[in-house]
C-alpha atoms as an extended CHARMM CRD file, in Angstrom:
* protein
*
        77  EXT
         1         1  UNK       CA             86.8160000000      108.9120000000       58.0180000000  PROA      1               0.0000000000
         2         2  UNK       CA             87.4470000000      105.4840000000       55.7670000000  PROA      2               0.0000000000
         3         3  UNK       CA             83.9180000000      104.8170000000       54.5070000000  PROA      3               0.0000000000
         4         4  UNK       CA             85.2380000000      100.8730000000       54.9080000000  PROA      4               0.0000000000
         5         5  UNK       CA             85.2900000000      101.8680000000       58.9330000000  PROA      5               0.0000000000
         6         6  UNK       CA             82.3260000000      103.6220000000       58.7590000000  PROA      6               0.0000000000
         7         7  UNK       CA             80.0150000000      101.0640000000       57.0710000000  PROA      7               0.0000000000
         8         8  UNK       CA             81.5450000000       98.2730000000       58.9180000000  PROA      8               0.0000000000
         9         9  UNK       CA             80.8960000000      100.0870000000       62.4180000000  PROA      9               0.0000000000
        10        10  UNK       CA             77.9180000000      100.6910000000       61.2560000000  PROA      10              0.0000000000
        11        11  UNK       CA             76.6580000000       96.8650000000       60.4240000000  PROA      11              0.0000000000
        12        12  UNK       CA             77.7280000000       95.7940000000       63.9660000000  PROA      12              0.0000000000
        13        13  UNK       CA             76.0820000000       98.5970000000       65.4970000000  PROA      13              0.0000000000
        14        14  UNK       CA             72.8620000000       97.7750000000       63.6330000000  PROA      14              0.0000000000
        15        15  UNK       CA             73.6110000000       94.0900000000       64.0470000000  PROA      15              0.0000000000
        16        16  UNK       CA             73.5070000000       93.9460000000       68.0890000000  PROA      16              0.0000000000
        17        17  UNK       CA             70.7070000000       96.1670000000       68.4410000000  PROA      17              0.0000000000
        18        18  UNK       CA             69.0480000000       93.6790000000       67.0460000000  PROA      18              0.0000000000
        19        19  UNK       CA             70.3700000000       91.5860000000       68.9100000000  PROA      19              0.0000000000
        20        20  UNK       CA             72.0930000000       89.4200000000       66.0460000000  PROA      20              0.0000000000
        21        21  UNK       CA             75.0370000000       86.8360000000       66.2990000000  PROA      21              0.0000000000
        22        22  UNK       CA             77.1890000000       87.0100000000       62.8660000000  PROA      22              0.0000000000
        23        23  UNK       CA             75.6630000000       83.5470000000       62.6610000000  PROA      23              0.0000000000
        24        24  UNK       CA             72.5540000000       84.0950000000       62.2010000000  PROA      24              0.0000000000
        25        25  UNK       CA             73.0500000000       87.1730000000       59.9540000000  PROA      25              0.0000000000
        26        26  UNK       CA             74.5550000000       85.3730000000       58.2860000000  PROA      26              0.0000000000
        27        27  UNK       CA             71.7140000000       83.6140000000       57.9580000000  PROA      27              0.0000000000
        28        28  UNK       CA             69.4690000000       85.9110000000       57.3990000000  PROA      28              0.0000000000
        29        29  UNK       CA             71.9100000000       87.8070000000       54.8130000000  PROA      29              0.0000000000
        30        30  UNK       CA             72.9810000000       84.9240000000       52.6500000000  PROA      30              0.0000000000
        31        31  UNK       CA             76.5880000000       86.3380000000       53.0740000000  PROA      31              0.0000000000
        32        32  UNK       CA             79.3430000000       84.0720000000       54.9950000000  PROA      32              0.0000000000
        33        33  UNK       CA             80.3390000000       84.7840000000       58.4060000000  PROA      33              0.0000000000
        34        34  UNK       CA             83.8200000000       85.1180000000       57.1420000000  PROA      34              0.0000000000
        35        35  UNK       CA             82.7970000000       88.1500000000       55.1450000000  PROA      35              0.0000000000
        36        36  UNK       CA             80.7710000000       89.7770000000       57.1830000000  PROA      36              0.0000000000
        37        37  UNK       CA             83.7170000000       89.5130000000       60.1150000000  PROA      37              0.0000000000
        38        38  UNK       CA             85.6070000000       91.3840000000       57.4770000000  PROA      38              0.0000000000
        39        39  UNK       CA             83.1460000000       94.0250000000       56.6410000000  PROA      39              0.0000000000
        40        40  UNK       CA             82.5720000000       95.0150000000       60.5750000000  PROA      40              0.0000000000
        41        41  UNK       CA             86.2460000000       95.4060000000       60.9000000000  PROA      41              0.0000000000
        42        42  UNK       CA             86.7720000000       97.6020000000       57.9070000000  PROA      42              0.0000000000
        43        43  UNK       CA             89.0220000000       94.9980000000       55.7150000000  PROA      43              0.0000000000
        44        44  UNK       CA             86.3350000000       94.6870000000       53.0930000000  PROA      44              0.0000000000
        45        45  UNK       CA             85.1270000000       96.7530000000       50.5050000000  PROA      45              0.0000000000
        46        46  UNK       CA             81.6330000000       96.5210000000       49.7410000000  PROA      46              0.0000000000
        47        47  UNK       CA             79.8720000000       97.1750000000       46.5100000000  PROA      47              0.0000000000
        48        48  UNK       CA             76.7770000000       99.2160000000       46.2710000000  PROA      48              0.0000000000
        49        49  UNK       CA             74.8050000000       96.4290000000       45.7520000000  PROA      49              0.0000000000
        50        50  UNK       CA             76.4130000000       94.4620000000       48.6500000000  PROA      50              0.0000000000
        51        51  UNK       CA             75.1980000000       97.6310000000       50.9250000000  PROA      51              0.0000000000
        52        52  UNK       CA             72.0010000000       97.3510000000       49.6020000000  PROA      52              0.0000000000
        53        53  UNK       CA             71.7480000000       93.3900000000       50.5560000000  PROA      53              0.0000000000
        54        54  UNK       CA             73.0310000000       94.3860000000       53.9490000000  PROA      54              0.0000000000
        55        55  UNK       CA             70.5530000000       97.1040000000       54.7600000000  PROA      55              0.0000000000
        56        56  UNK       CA             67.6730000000       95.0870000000       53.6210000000  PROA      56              0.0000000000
        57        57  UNK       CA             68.4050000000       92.2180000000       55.7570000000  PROA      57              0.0000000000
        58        58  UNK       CA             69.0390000000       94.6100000000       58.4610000000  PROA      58              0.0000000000
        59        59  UNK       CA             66.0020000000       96.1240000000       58.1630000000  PROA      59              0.0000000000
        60        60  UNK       CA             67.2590000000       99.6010000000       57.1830000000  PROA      60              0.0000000000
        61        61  UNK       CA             67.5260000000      101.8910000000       54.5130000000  PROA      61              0.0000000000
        62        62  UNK       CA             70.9870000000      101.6010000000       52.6710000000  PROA      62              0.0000000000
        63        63  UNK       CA             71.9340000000      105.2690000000       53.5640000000  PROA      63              0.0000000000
        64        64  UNK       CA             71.7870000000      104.2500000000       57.2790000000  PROA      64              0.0000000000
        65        65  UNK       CA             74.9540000000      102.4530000000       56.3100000000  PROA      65              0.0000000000
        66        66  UNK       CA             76.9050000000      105.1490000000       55.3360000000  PROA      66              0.0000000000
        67        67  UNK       CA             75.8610000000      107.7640000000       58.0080000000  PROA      67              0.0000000000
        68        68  UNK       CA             78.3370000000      109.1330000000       60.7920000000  PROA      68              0.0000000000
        69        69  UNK       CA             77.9790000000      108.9130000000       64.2830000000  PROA      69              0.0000000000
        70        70  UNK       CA             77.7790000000      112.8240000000       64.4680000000  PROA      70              0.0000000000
        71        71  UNK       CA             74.9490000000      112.8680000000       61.8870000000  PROA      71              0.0000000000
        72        72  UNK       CA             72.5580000000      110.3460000000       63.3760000000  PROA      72              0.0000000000
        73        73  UNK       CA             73.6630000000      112.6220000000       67.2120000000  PROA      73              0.0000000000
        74        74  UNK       CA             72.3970000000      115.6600000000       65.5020000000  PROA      74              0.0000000000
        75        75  UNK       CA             69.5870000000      113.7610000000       64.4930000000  PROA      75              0.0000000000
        76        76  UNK       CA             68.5800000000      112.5050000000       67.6500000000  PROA      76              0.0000000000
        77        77  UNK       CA             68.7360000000      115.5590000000       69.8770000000  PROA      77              0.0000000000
């Protein structure tokens, strides 16, 4: 899978469960709507310190981020 798809689905997914415009993580994150747009769709390429900013104004660890759908299924079975 393209890690850029995978973080990026992962963001959003994170993002509306809790319950989070792109506004207002936005917000929160200090990074622009415009970007963050880009990163949930896969067009951007974030840095490892860019992940780490994300996850912490998520909430969540960094490797969260980067974890396929089958892993967190396996998980929660």
């Amino acid at each position: 899978m393209d890690m850029r798809r995978l973080v990026g689905q992962n963001v959003k997914r994170i993002r509306l469960e809790k319950k989070l415009t792109q506004e207002q993580f936005s917000n929160i994150s200090g990074f622009s709507q415009q970007y963050l747009s880009g990163l949930e769709s896969g067009r951007r390429n974030p840095t490892v310190v860019t992940l780490y900013e994300i996850a912490k104004a998520l909430g969540v660890s960094h490797l969260e981020l980067l974890e396929p759908l089958s892993s967190r299924q396996k998980r929660s079975s």
